[in-house]
PDB file with SEQRES, HELIX, SHEET and CRYST1 records, atoms N, CA, C and O in Angstrom:
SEQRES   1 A   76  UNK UNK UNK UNK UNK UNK UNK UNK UNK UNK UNK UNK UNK          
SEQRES   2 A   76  UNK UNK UNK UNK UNK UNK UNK UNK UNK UNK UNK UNK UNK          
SEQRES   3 A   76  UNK UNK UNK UNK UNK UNK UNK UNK UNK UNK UNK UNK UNK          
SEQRES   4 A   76  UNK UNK UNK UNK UNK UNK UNK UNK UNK UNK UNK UNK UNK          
SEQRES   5 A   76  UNK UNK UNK UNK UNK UNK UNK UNK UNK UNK UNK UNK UNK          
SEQRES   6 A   76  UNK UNK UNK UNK UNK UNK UNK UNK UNK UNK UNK                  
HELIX    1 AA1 UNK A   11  UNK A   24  1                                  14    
HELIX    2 AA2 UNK A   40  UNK A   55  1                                  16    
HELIX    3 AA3 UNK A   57  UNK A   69  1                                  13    
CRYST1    1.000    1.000    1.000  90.00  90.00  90.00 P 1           1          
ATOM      1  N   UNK A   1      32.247 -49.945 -12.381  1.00  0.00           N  
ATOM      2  CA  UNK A   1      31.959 -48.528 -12.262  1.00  0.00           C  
ATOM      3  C   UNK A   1      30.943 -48.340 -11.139  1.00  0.00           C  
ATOM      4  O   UNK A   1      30.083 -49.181 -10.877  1.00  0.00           O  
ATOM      5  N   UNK A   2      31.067 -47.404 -10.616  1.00  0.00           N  
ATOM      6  CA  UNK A   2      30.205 -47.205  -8.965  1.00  0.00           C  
ATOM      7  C   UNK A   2      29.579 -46.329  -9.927  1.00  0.00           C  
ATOM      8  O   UNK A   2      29.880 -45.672 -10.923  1.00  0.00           O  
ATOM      9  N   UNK A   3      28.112 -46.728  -8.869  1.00  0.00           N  
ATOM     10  CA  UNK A   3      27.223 -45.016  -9.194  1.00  0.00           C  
ATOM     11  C   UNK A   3      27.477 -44.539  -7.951  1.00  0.00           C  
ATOM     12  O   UNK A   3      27.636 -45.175  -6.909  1.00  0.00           O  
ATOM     13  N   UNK A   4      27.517 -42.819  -8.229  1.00  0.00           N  
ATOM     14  CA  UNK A   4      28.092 -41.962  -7.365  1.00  0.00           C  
ATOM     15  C   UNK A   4      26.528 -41.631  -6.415  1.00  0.00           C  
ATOM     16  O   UNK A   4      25.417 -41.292  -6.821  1.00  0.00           O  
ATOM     17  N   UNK A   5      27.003 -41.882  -5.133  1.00  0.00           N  
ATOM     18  CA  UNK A   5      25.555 -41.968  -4.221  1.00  0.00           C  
ATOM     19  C   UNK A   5      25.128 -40.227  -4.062  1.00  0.00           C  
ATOM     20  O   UNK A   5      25.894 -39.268  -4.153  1.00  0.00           O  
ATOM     21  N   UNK A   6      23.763 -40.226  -3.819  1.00  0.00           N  
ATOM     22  CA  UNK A   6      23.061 -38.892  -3.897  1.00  0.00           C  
ATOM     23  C   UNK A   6      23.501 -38.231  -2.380  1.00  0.00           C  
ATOM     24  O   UNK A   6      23.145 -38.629  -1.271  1.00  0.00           O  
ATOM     25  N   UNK A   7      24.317 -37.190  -2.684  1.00  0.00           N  
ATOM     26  CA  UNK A   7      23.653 -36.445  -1.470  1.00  0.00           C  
ATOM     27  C   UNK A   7      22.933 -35.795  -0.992  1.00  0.00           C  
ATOM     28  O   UNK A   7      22.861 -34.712  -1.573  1.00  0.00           O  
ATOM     29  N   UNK A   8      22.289 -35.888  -0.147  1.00  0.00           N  
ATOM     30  CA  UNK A   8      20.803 -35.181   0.617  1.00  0.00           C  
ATOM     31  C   UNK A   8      21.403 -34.009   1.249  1.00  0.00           C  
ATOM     32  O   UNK A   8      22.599 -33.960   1.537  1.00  0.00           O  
ATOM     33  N   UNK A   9      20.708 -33.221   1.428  1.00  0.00           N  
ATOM     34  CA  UNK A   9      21.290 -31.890   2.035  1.00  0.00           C  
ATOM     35  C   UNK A   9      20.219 -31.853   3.730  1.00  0.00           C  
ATOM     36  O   UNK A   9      18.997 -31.723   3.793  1.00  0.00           O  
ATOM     37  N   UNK A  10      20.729 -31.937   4.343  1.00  0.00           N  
ATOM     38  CA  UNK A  10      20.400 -31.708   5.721  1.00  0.00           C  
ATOM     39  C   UNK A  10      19.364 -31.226   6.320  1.00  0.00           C  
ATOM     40  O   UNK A  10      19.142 -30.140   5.784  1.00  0.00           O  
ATOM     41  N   UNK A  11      18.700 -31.398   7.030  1.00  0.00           N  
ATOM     42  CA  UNK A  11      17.396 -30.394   7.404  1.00  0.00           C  
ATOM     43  C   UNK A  11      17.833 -29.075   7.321  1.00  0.00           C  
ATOM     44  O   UNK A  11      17.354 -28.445   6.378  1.00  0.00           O  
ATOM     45  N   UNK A  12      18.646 -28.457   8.078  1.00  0.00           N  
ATOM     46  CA  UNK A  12      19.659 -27.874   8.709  1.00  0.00           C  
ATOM     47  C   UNK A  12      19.532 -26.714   7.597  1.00  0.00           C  
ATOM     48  O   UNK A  12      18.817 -25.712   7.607  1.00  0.00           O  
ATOM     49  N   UNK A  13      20.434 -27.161   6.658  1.00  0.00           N  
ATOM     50  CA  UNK A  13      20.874 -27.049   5.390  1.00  0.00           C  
ATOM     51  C   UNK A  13      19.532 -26.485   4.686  1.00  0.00           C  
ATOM     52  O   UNK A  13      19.426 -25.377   4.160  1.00  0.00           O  
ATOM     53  N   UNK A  14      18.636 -27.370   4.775  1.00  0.00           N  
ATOM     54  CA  UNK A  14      17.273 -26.867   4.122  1.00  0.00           C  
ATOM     55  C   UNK A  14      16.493 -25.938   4.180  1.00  0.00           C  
ATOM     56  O   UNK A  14      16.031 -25.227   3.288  1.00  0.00           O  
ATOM     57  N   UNK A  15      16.283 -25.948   5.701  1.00  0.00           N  
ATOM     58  CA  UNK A  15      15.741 -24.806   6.565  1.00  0.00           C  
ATOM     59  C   UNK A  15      16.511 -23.536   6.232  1.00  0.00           C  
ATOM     60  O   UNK A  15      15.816 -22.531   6.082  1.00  0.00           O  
ATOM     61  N   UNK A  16      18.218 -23.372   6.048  1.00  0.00           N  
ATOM     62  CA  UNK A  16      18.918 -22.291   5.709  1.00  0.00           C  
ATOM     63  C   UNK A  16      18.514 -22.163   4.748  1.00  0.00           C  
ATOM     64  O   UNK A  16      17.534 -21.424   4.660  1.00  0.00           O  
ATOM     65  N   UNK A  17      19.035 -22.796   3.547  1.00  0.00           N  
ATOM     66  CA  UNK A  17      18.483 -22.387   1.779  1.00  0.00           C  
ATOM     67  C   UNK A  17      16.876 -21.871   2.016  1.00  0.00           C  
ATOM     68  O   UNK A  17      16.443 -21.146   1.121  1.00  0.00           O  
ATOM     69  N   UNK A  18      16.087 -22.137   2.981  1.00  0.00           N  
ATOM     70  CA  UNK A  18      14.407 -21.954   2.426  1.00  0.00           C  
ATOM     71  C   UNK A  18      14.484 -20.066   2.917  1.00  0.00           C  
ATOM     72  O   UNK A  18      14.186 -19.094   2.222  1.00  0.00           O  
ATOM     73  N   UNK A  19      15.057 -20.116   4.520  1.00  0.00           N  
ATOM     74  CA  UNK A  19      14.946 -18.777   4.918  1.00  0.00           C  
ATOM     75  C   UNK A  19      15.782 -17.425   4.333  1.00  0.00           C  
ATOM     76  O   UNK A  19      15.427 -16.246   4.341  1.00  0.00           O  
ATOM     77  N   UNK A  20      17.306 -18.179   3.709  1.00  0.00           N  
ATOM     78  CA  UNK A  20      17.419 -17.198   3.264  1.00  0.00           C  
ATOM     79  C   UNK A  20      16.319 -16.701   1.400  1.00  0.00           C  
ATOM     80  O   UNK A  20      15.803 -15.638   1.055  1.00  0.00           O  
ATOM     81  N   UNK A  21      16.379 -17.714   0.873  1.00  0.00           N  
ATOM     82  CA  UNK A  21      14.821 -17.229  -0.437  1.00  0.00           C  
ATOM     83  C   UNK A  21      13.990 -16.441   0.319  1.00  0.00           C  
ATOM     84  O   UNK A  21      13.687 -15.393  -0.253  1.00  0.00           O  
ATOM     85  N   UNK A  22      13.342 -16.650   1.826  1.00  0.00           N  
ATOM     86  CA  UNK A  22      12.439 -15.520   1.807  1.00  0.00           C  
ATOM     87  C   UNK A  22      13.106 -14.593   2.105  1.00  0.00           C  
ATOM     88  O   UNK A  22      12.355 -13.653   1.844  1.00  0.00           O  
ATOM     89  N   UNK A  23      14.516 -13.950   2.687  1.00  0.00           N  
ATOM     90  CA  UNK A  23      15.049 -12.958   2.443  1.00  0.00           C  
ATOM     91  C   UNK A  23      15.224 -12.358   1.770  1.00  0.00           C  
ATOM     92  O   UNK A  23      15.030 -11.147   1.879  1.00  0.00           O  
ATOM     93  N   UNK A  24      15.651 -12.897   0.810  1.00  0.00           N  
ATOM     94  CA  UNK A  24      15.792 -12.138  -0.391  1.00  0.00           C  
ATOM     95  C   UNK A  24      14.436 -11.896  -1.324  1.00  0.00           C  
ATOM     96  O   UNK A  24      14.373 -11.237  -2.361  1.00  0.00           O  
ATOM     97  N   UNK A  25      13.358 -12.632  -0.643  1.00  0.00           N  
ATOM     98  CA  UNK A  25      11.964 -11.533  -1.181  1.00  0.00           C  
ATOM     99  C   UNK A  25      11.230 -10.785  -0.404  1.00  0.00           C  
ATOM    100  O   UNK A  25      10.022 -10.546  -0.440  1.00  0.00           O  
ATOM    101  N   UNK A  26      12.310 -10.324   0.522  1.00  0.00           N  
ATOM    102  CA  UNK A  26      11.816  -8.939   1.289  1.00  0.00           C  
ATOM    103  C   UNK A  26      11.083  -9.535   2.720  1.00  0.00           C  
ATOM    104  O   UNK A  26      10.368  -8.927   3.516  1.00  0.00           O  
ATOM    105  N   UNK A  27      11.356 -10.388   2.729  1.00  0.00           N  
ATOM    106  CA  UNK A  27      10.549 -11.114   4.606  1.00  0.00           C  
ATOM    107  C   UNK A  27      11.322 -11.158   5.174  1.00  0.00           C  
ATOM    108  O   UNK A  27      12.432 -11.571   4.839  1.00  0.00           O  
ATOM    109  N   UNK A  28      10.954 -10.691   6.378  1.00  0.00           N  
ATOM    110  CA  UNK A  28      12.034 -11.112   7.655  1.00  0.00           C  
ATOM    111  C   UNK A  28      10.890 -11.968   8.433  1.00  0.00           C  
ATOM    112  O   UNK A  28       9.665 -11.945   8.314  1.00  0.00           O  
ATOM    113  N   UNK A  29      11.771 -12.754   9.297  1.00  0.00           N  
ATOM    114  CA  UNK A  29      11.102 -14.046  10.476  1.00  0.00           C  
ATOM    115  C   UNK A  29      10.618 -12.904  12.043  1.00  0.00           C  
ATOM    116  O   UNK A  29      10.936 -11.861  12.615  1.00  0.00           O  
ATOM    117  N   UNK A  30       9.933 -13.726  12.084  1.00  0.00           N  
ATOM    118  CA  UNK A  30       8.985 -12.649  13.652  1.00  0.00           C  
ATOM    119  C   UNK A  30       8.865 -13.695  13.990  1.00  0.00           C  
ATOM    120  O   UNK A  30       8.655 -14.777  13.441  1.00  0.00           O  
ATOM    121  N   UNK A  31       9.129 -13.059  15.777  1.00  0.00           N  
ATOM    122  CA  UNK A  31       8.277 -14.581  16.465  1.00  0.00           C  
ATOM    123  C   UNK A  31       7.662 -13.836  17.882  1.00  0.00           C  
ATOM    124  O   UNK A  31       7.987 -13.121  18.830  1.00  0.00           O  
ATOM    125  N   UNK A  32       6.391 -14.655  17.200  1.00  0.00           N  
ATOM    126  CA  UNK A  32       5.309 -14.527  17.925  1.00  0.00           C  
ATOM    127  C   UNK A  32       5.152 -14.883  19.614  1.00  0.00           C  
ATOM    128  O   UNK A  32       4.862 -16.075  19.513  1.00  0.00           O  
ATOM    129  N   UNK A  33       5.160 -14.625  20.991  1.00  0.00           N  
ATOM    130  CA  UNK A  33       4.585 -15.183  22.254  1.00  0.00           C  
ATOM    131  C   UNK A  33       2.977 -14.894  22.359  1.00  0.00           C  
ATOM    132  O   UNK A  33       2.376 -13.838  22.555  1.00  0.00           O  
ATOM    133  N   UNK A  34       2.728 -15.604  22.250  1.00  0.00           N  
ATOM    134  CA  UNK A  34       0.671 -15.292  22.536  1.00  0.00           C  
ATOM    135  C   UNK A  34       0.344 -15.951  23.840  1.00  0.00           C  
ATOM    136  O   UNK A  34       1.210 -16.650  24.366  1.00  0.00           O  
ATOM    137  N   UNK A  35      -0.824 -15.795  24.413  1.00  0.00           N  
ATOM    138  CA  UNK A  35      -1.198 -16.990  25.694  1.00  0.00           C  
ATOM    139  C   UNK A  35      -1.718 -18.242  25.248  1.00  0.00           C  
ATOM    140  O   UNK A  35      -2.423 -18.385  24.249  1.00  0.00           O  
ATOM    141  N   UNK A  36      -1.395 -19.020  25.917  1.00  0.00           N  
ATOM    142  CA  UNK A  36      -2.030 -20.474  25.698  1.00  0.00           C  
ATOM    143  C   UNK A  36      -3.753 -19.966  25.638  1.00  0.00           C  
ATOM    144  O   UNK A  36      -4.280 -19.103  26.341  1.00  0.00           O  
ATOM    145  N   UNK A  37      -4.280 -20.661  24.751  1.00  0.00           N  
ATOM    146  CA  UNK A  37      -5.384 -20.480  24.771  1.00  0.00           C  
ATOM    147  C   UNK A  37      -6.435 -21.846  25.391  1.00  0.00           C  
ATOM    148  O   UNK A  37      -7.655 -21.995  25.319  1.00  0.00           O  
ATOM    149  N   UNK A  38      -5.527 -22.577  25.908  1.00  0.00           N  
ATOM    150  CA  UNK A  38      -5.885 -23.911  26.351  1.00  0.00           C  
ATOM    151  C   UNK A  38      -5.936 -23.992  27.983  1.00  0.00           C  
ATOM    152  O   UNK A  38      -6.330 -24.861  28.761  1.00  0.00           O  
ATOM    153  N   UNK A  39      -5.277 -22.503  28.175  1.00  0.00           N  
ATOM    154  CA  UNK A  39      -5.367 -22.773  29.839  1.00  0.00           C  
ATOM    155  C   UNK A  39      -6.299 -22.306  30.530  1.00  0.00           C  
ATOM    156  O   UNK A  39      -7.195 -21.646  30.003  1.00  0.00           O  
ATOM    157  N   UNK A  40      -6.270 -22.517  31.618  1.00  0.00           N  
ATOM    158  CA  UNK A  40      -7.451 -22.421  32.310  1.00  0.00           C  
ATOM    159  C   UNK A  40      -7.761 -20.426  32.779  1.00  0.00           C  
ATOM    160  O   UNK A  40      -8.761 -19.708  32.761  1.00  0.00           O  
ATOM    161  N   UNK A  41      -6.497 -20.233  33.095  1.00  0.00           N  
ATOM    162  CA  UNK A  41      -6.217 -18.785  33.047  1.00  0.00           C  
ATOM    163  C   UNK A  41      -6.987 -17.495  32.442  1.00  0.00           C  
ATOM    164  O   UNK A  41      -7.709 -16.566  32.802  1.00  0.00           O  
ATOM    165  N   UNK A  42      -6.147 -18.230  30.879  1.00  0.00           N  
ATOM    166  CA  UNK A  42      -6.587 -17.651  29.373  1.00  0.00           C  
ATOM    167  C   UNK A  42      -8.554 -17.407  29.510  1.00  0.00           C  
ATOM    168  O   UNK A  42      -9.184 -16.357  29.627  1.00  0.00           O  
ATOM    169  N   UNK A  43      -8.929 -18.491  29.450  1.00  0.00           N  
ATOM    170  CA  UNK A  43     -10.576 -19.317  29.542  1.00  0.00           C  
ATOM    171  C   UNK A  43     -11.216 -18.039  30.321  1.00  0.00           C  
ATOM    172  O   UNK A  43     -12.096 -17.399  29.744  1.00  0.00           O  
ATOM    173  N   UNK A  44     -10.729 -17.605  31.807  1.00  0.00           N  
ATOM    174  CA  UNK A  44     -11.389 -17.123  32.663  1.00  0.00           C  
ATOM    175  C   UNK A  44     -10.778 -15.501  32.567  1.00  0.00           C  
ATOM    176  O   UNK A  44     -11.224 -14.639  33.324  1.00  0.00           O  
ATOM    177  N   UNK A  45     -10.169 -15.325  31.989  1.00  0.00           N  
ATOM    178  CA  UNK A  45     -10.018 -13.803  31.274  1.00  0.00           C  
ATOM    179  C   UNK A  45     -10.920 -13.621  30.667  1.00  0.00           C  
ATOM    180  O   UNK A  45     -11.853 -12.921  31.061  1.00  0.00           O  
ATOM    181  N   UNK A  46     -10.873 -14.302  29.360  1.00  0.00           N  
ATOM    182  CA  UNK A  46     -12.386 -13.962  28.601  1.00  0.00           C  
ATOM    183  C   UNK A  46     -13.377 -14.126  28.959  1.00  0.00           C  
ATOM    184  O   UNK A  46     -14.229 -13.514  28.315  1.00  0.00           O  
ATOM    185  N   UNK A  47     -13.728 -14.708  29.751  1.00  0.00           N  
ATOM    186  CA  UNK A  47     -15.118 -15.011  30.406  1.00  0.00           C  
ATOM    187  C   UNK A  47     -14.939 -13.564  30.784  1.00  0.00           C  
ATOM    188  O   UNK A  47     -15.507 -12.714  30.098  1.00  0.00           O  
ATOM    189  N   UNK A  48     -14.084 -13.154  31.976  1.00  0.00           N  
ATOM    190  CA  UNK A  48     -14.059 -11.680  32.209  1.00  0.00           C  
ATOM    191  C   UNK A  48     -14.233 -10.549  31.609  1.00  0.00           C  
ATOM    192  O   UNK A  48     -14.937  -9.576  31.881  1.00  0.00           O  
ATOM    193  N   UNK A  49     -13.291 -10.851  30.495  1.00  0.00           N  
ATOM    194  CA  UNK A  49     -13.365  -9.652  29.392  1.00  0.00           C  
ATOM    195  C   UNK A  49     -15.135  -9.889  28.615  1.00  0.00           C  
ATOM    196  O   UNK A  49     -15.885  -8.914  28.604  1.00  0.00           O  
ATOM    197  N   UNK A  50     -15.418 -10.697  28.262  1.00  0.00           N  
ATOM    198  CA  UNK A  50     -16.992 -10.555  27.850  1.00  0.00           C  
ATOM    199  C   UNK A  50     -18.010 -10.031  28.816  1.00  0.00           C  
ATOM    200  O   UNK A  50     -18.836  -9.157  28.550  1.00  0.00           O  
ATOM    201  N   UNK A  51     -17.866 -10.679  30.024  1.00  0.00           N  
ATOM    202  CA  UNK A  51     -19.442  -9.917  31.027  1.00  0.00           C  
ATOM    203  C   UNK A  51     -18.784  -8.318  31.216  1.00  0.00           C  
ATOM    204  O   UNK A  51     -19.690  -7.583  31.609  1.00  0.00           O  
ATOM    205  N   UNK A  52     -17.837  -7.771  31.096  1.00  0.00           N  
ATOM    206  CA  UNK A  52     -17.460  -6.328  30.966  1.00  0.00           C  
ATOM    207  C   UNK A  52     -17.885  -5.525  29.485  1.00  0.00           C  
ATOM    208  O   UNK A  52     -18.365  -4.432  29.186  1.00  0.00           O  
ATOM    209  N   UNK A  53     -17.424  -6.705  28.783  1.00  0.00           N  
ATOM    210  CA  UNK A  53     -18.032  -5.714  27.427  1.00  0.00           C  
ATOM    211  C   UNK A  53     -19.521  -6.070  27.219  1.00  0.00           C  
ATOM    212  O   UNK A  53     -20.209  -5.273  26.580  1.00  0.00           O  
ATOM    213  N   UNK A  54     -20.083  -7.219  27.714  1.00  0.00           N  
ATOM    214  CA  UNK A  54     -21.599  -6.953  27.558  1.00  0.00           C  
ATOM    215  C   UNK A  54     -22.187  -5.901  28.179  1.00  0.00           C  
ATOM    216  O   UNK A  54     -23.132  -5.324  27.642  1.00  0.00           O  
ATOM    217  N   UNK A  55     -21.514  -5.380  29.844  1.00  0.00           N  
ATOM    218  CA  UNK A  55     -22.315  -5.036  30.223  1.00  0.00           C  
ATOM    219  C   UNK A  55     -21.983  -3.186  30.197  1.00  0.00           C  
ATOM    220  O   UNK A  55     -22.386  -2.378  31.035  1.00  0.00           O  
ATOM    221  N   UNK A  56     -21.261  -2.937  29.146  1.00  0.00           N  
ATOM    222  CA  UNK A  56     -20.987  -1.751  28.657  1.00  0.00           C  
ATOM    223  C   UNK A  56     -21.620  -1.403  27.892  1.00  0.00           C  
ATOM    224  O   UNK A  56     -21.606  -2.158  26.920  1.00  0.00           O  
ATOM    225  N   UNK A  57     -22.716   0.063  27.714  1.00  0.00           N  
ATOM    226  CA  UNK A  57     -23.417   0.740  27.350  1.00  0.00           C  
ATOM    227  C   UNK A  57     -23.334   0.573  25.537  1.00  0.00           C  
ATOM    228  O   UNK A  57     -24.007  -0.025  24.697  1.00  0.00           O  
ATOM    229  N   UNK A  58     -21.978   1.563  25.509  1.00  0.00           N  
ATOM    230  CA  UNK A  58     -21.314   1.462  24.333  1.00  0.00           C  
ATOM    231  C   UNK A  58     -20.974   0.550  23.877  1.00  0.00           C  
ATOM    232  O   UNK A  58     -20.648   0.792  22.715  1.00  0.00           O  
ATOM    233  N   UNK A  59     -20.786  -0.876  24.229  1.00  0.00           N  
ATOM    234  CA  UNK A  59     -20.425  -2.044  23.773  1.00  0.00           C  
ATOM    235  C   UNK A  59     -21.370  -2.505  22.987  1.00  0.00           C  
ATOM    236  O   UNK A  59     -21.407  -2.787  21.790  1.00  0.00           O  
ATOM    237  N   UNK A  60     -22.442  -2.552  24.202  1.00  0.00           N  
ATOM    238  CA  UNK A  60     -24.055  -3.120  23.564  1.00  0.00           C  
ATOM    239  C   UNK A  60     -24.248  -2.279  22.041  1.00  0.00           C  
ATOM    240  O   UNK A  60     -24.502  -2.736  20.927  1.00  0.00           O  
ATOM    241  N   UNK A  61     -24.092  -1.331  22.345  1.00  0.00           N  
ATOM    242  CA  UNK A  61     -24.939  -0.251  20.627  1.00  0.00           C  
ATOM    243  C   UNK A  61     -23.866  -0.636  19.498  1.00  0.00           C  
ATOM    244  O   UNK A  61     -24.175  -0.760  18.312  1.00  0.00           O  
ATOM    245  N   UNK A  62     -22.514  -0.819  20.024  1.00  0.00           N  
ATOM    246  CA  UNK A  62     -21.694  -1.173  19.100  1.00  0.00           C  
ATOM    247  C   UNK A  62     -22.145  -2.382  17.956  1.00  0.00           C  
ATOM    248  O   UNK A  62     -22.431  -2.456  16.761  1.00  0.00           O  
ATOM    249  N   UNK A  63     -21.988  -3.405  19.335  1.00  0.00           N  
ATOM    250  CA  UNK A  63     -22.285  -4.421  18.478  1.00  0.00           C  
ATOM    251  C   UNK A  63     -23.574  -4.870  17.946  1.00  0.00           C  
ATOM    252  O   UNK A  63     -23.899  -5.868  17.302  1.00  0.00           O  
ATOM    253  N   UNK A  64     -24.260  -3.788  18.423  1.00  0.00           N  
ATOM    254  CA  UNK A  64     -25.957  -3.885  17.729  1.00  0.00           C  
ATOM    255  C   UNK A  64     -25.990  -3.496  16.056  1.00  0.00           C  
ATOM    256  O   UNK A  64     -26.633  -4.036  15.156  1.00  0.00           O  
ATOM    257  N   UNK A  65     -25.048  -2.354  16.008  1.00  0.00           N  
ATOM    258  CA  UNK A  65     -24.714  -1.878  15.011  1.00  0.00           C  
ATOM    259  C   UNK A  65     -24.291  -2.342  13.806  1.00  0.00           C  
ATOM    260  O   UNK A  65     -24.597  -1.918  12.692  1.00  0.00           O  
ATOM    261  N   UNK A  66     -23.187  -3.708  14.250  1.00  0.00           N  
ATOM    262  CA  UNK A  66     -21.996  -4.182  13.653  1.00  0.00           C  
ATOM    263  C   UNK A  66     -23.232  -5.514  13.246  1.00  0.00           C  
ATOM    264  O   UNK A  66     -22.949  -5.949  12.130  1.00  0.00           O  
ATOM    265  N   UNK A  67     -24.062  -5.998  13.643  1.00  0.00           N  
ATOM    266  CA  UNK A  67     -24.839  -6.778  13.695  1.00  0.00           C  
ATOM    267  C   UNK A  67     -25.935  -6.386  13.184  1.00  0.00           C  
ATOM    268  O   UNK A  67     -26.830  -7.227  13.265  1.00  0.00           O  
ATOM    269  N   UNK A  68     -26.305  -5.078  12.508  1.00  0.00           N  
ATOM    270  CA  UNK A  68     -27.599  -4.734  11.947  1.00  0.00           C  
ATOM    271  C   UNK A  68     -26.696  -4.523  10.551  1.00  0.00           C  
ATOM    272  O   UNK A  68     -26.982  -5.371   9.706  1.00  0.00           O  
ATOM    273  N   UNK A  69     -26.061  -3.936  10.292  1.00  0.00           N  
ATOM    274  CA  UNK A  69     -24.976  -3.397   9.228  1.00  0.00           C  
ATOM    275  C   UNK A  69     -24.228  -4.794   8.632  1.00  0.00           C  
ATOM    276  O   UNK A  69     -23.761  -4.587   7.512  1.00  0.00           O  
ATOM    277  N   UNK A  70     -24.046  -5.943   9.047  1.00  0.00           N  
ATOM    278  CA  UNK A  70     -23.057  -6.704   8.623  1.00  0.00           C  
ATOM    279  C   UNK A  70     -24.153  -7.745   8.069  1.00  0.00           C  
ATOM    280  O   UNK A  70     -25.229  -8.141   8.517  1.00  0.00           O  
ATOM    281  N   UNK A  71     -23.157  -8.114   6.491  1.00  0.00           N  
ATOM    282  CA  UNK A  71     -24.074  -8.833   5.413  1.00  0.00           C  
ATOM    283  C   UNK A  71     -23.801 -10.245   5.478  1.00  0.00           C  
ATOM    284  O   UNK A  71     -22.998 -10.810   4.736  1.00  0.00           O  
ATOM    285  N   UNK A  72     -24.374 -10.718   6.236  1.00  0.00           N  
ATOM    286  CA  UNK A  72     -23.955 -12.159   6.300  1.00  0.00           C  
ATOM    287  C   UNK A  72     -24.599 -13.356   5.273  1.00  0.00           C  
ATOM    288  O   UNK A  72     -24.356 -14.559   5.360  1.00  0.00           O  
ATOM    289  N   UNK A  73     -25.294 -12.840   4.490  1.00  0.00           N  
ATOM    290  CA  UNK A  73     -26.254 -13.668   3.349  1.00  0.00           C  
ATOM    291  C   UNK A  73     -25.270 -14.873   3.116  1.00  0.00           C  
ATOM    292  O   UNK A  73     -24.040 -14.846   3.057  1.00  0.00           O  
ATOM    293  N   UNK A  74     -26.136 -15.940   2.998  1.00  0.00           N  
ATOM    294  CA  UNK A  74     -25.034 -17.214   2.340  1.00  0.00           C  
ATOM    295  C   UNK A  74     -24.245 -17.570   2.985  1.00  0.00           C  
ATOM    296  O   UNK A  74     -23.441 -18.345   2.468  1.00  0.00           O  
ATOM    297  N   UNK A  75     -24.029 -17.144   4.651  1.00  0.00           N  
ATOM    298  CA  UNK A  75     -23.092 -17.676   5.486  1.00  0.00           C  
ATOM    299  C   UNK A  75     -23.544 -18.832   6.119  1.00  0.00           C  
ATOM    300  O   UNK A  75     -24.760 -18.960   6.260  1.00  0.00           O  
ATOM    301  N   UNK A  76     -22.854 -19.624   6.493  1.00  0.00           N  
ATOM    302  CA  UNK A  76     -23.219 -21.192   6.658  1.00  0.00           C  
ATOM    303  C   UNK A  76     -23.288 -21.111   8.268  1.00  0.00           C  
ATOM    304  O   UNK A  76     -23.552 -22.117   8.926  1.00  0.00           O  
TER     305      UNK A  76                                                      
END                                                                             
């Protein structure tokens, strides 16, 4: 008498059965493009984007604000 060998179901296969379950609990798949945040590009934007918002009036009081108001007790 043979034992009857297991079949494995496929990545393939897996990945289908997993996405459609979250379908049917109301998710759909998104896909994301963001910037590398590793490039050198990315790096020197923000450098940009910060000496602009430091050196904005309203920026400064903002975050003076957000920084007098915000409860950070017990933060490590």
């Amino acid at each position: 008498m043979q034992q009857a060998a297991l079949i494995r179901p496929t990545t393939t296969e897996r990945v289908r059965k997993h996405r459609a379950a979250l379908r049917l609990a109301g998710l759909k798949p998104v896909q994301l493009w963001l910037p590398d945040g590793r490039s050198e590009s990315f790096r020197l934007k923000c450098e940009q984007e910060a000496r602009l918002a430091a050196s904005d009036a309203l920026e400064v009081d903002t975050l003076a604000w957000i920084a007098e108001a915000a409860d950070t007790e017990g933060w490590v």
